[in-house]
C-alpha positions as a Markdown table, in Angstrom:
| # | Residue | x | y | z |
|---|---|---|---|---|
| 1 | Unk | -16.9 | 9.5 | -15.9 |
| 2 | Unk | -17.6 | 6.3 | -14.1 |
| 3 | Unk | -14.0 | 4.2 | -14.7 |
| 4 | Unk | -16.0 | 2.1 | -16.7 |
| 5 | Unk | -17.4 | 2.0 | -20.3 |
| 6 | Unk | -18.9 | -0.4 | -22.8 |
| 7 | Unk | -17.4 | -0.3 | -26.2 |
| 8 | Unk | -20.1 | -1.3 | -28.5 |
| 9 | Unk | -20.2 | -1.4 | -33.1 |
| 10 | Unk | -23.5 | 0.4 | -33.4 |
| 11 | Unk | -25.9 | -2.3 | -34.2 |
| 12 | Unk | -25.2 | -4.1 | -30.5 |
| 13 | Unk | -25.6 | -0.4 | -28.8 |
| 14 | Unk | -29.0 | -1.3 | -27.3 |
| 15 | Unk | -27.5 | -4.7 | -25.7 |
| 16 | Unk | -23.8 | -2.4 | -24.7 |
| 17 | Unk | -26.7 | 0.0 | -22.9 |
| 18 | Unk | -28.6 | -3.0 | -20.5 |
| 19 | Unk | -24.5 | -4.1 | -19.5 |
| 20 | Unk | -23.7 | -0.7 | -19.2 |
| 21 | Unk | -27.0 | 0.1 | -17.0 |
| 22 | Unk | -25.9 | -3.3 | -14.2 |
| 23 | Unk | -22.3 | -2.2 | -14.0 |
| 24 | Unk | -23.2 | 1.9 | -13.8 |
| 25 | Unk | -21.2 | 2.4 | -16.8 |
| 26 | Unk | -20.7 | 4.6 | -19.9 |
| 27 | Unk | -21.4 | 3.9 | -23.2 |
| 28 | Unk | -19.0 | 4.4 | -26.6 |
| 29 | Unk | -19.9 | 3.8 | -30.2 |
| 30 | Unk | -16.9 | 2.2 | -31.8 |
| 31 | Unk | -15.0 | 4.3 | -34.0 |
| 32 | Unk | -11.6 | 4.8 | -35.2 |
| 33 | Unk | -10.5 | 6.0 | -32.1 |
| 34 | Unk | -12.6 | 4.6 | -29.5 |
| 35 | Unk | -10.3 | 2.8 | -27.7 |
| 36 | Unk | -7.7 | 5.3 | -27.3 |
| 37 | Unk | -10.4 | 7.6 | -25.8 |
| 38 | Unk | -10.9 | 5.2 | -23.4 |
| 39 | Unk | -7.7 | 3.9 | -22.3 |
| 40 | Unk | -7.3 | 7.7 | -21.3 |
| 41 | Unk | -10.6 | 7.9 | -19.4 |
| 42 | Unk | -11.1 | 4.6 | -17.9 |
| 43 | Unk | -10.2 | 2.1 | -16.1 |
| 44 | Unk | -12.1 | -0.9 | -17.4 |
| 45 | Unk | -13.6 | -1.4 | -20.7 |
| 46 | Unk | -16.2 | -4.1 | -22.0 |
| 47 | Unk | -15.6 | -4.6 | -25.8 |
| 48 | Unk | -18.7 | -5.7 | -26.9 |
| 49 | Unk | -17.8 | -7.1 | -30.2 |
| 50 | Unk | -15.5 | -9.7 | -31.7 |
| 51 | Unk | -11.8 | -10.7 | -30.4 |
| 52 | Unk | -10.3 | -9.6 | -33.1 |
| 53 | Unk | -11.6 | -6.2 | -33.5 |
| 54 | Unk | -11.2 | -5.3 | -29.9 |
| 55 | Unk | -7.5 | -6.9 | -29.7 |
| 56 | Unk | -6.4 | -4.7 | -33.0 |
| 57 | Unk | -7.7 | -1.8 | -31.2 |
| 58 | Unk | -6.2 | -2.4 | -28.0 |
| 59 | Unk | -2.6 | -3.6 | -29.5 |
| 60 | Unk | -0.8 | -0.4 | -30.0 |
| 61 | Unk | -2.4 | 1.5 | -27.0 |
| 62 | Unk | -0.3 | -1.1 | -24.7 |
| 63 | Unk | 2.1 | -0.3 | -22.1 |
| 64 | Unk | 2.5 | -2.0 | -19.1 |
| 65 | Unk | 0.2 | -4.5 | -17.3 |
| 66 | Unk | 0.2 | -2.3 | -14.0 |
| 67 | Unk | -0.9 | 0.9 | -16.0 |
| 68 | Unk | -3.3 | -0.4 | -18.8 |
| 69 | Unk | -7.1 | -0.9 | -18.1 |
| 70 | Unk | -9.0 | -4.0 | -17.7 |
| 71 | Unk | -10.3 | -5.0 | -21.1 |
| 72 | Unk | -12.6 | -7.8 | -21.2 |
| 73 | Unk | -14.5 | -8.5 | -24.7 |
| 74 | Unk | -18.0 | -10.1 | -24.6 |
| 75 | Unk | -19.4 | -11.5 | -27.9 |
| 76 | Unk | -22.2 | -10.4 | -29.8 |
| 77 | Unk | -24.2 | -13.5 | -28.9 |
| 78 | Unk | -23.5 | -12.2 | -24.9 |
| 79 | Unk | -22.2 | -15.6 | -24.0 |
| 80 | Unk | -19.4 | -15.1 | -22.4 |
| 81 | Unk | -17.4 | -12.5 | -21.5 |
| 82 | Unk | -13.2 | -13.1 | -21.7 |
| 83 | Unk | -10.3 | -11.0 | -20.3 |
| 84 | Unk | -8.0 | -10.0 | -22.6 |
| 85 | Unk | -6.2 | -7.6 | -20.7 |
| 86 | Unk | -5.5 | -7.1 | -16.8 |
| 87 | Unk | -6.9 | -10.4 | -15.5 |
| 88 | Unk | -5.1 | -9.9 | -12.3 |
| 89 | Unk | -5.9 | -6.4 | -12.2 |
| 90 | Unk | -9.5 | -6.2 | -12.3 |
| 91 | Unk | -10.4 | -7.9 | -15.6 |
| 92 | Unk | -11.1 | -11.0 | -14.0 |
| 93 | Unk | -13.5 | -9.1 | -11.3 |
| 94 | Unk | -15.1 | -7.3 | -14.2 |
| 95 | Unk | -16.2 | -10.8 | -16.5 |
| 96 | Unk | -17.0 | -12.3 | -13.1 |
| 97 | Unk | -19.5 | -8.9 | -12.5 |
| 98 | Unk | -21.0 | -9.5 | -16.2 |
| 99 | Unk | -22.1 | -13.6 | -14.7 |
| 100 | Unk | -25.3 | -11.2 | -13.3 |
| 101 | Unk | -26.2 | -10.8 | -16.4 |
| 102 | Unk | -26.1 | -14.4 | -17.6 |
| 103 | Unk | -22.7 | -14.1 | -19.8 |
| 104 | Unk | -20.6 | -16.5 | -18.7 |
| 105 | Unk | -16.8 | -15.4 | -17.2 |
| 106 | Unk | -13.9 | -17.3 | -19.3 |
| 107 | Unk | -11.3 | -16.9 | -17.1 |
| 108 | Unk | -7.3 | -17.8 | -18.2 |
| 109 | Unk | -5.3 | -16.4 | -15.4 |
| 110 | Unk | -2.9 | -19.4 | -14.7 |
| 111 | Unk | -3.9 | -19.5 | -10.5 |
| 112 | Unk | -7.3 | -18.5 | -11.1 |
| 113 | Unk | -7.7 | -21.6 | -13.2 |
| 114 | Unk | -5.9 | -23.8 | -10.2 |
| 115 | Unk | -8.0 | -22.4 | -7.6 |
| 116 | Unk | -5.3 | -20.5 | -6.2 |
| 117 | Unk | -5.1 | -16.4 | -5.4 |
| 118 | Unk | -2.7 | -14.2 | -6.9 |
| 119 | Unk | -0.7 | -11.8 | -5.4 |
| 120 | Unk | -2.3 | -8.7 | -7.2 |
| 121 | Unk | -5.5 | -10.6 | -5.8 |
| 122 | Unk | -4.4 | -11.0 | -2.6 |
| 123 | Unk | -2.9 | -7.1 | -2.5 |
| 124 | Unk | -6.7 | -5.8 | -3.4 |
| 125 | Unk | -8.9 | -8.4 | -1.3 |
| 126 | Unk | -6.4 | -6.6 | 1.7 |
| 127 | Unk | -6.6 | -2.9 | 0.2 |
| 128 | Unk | -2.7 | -2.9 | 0.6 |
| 129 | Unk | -0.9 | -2.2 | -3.3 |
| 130 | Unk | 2.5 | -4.0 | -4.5 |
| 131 | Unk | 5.9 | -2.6 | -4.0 |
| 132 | Unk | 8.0 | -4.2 | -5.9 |
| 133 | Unk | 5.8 | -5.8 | -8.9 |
| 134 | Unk | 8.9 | -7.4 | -10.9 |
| 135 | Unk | 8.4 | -10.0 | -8.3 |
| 136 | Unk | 4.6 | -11.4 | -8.6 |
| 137 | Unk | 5.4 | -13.5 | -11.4 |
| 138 | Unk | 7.5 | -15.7 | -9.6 |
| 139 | Unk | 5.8 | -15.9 | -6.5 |
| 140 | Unk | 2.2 | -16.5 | -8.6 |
| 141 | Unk | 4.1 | -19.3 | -10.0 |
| 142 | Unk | 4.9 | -20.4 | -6.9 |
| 143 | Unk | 1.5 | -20.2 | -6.2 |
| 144 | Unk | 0.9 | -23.0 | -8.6 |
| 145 | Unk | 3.0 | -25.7 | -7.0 |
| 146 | Unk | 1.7 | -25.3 | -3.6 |
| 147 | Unk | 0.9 | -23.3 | 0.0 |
| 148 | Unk | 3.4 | -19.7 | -0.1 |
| 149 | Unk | 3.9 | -18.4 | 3.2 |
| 150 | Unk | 2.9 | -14.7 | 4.4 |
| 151 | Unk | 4.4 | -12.7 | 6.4 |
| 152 | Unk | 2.9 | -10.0 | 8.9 |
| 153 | Unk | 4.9 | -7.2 | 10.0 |
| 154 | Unk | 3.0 | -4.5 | 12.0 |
| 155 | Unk | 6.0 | -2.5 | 12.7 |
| 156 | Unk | 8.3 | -0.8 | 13.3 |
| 157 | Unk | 10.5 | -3.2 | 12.0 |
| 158 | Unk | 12.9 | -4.0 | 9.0 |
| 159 | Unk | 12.4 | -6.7 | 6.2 |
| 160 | Unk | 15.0 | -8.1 | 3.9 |
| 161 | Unk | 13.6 | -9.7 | 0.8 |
| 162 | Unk | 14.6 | -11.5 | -2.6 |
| 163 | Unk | 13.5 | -10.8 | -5.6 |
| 164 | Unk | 11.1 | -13.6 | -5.5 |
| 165 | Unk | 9.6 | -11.9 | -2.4 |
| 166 | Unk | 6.2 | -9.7 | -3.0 |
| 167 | Unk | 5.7 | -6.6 | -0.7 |
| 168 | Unk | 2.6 | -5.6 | -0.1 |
| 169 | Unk | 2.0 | -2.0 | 1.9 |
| 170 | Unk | -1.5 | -0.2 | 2.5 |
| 171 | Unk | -2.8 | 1.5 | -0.6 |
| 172 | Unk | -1.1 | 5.0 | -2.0 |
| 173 | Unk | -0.9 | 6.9 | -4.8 |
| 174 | Unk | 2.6 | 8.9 | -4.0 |
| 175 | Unk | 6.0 | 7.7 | -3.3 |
| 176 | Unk | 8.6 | 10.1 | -1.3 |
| 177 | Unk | 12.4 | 9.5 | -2.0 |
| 178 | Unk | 14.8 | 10.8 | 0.8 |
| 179 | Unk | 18.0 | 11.6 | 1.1 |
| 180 | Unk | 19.5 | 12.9 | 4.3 |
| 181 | Unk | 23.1 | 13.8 | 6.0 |
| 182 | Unk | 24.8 | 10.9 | 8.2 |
| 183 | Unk | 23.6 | 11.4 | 11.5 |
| 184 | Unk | 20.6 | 13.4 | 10.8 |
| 185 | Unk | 18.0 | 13.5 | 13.8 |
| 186 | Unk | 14.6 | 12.2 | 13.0 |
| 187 | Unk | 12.5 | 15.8 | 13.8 |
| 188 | Unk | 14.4 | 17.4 | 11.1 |
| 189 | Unk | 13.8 | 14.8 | 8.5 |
| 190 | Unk | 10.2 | 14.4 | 9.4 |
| 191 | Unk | 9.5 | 17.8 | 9.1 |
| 192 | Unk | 11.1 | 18.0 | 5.7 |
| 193 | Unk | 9.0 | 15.5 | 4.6 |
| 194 | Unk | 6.4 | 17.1 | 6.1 |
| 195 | Unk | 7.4 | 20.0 | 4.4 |
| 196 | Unk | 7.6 | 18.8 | 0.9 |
| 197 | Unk | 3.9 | 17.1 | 1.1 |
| 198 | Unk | 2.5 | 20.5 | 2.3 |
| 199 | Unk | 4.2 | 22.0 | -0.9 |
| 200 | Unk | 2.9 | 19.5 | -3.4 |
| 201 | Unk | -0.6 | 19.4 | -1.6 |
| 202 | Unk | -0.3 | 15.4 | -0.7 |
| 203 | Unk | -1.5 | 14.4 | 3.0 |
| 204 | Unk | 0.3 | 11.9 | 4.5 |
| 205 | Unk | -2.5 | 8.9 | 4.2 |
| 206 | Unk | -2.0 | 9.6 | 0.8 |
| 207 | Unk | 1.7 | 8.0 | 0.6 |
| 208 | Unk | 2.2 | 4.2 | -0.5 |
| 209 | Unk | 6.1 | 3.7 | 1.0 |
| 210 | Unk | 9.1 | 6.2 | 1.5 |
| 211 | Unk | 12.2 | 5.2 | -0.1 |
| 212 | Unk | 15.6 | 5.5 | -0.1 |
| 213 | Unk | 18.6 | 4.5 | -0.6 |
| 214 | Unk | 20.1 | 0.9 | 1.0 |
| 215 | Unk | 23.2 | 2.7 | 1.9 |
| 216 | Unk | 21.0 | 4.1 | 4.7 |
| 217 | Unk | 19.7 | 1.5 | 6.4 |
| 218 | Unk | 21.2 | 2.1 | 9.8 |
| 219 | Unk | 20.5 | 5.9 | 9.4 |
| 220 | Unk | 18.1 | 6.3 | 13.1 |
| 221 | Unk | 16.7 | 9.7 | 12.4 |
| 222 | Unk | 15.8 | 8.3 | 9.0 |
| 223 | Unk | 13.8 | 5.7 | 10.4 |
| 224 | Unk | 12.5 | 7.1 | 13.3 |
| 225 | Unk | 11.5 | 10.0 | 11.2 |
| 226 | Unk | 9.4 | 7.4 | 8.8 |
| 227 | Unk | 7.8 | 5.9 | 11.9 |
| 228 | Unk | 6.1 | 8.8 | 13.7 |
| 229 | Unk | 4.7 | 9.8 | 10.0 |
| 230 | Unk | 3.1 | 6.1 | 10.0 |
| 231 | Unk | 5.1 | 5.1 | 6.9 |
| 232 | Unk | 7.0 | 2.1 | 5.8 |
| 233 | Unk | 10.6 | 2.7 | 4.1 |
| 234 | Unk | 11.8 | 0.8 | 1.2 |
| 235 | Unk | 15.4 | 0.6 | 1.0 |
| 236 | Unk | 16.7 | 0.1 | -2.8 |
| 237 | Unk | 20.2 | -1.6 | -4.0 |
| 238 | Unk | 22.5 | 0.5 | -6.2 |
| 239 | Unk | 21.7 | -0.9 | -9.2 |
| 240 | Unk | 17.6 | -0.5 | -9.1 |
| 241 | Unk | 18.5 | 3.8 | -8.3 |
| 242 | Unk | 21.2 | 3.8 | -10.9 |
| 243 | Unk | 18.7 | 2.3 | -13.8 |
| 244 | Unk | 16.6 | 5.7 | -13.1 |
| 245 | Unk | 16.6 | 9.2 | -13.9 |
| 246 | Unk | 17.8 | 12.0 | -12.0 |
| 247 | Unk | 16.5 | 14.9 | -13.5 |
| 248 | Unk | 18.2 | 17.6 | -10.7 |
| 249 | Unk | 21.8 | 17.7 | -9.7 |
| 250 | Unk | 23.3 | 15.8 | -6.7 |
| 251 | Unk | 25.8 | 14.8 | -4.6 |
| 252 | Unk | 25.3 | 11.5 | -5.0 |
| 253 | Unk | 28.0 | 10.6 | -7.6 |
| 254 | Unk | 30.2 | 10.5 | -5.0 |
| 255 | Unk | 28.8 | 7.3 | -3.2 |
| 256 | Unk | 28.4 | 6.0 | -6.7 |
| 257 | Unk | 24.9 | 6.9 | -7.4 |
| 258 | Unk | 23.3 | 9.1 | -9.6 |
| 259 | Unk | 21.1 | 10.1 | -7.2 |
| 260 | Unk | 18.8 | 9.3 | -4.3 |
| 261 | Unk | 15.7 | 11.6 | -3.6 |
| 262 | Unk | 14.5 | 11.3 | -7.2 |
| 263 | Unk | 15.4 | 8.2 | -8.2 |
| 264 | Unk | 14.0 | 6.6 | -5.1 |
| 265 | Unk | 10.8 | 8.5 | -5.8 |
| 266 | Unk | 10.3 | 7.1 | -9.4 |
| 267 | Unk | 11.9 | 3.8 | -8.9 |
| 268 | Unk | 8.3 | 2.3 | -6.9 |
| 269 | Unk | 6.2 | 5.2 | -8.4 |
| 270 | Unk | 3.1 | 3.2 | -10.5 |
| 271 | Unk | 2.6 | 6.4 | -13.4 |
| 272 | Unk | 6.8 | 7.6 | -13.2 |
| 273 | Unk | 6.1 | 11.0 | -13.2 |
| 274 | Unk | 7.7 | 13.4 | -10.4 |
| 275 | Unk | 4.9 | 15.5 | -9.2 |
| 276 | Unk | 7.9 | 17.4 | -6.7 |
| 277 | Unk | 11.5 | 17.5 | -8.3 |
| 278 | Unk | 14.4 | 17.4 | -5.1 |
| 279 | Unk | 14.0 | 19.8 | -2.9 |
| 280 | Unk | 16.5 | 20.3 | -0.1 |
| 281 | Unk | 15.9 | 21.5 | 3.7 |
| 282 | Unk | 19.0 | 21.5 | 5.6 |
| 283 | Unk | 20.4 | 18.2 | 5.8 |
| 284 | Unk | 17.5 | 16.3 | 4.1 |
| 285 | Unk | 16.3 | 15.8 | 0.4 |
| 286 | Unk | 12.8 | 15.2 | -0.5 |
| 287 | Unk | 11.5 | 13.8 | -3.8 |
| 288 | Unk | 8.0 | 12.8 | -4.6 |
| 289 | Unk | 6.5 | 10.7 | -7.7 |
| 290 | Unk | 3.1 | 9.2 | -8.8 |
């Protein structure tokens, strides 16, 4: 597969096969279930074909703006092509791609239309990915109304944000949660972590943040442990690891959480899906989720 493909009813399959040849994607015949076929196998879709169609297709396949592909439907007559879903998240890129062609991008995206970049933009222009994504919509809409100040930190180093504050961190696909003993020394937390990516076959480049609990935020071993493996750790309030699962038993009831390793894991994981339950070596816990 290619991670995109050109939705097409079959009388515009010849047109769906000249945009599918200048983007190096697939081609689908619409059907029944065409679009659930490709919001499994793709990443961006061109629904060549009316609004309508294409948005009653798409409707009950939605989940979440972060996880959904970019859909962007180009009319019959190729005149312009229109993201429908994932503007900010590489529909916009996608009708822009499509202008080679001569179709014309109709872009809605509310900074796009000011002239201004987006966060998600911003994250992908500077290969980094979005920690905590609750917060782009109200720093985009600060966006709006003027200049937003960014921040470098090169690290080491610690950051205390608001909600309204968007962390951005290189790209990842894997979060590791850890829990450790008070007082822990870093070499025996970083070889647990160390440890626990061996197991699930994940190299270190390969992790977007550790995270853990707040509670821990002056733990040294913990953070020195983080630094020599080139990470950045994510410290998370009570209430954002309580709101999660914690599928294996813990201590952690008794500094009112439900838990830490797991919960940490799946609380900045993109897909949610623990790809190592909690493990524990010595004095250190080791989650990690996708």
């Amino acid at each position: 597969m290619t991670g995109t493909v050109v939705i097409a009813l079959e009388r515009f399959l010849p047109d769906a096969r000249r945009i599918a040849d200048a983007l190096g994607a697939d081609v689908l015949s619409y059907g029944p279930d065409v679009f659930r076929a490709a919001f499994a196998g793709y990443g961006r879709i061109v629904a060549l074909m009316s609004a309508g169609i294409a948005v009653r297709g798409i409707a009950p396949l939605l989940t979440d703006k972060w996880r959904d592909p970019a859909v962007v439907v180009v009319g019959p007559d190729l005149r312009y092509a229109v993201p429908v879903v994932g503007g900010h998240h590489g529909g916009n890129d996608l009708a822009r791609e499509l202008a080679a062609l001569g179709i014309e991008p109709v872009i809605t995206t509310a900074t796009e239309t000011r002239g201004r970049e987006s966060v998600e933009g911003l994250a992908a222009r500077t290969g980094c990915e979005i920690v905590n994504r609750d917060s782009t919509r109200a720093v985009n809409a600060a966006m709006l109304d003027g200049d937003v100040p960014l921040y470098a930190v090169a690290g080491p180093g610690f950051v205390v944000a608001g909600p309204g504050v968007s962390l951005l961190v290189r790209k990842g696909e894997h979060v590791v949660g850890v829990g450790c003993r008070k007082g822990v020394d870093a070499a025996e937390v970083e070889e647990a972590v160390r440890r626990a990516l061996r197991e699930a076959g994940i190299a270190p480049d390969e992790v977007l943040v550790y995270a853990t609990t707040a509670k821990k935020r002056g733990e040294a071993g913990l953070l020195d442990a983080v630094a020599n493996l080139g990470g950045n750790l994510v410290f998370l309030d009570d209430g954002t690891l309580n709101a999660q699962e914690a599928p294996s038993p813990s201590r952690a009831p008794l500094i009112g959480l439900a838990g830490v390793a797991e919960p940490a894991a799946l609380a900045i994981a993109k897909r949610k899906v623990l790809v190592l339950v909690k493990q524990t070596y010595g004095g250190v816990t080791v989650a990690i989720a996708r």
